[in-house]
N, C-alpha and C positions, 0 to 999 in steps of 0.2 A: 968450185963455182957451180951455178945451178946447169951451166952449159954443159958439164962432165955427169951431172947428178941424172939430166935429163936423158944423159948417152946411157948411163946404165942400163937405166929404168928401160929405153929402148930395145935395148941388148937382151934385157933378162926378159921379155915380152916375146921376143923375137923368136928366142933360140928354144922358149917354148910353146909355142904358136897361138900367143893370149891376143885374140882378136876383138876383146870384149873392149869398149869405148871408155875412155880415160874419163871422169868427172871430177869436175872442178869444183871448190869447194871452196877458194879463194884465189886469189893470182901467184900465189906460191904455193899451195897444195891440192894435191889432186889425188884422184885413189880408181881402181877399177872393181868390180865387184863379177866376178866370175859368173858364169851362165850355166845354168846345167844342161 
């Protein structure tokens, strides 16, 4: 479900410290684009 999809994405964000802002692209996809 997207409720487990969104926990991943959380996790794998998390554990490596990607604080860059989630953007939305429509109401089911989203993407972050890394910062230098």
């Amino acid at each position: 479900t997207w409720t487990y999809c969104r926990q991943a994405v959380d996790e794998f964000r998390a554990a490596r410290a990607i604080t860059d802002p989630m953007i939305e692209v429509d109401r089911r996809c989203f993407y972050w684009q890394r910062s230098r």
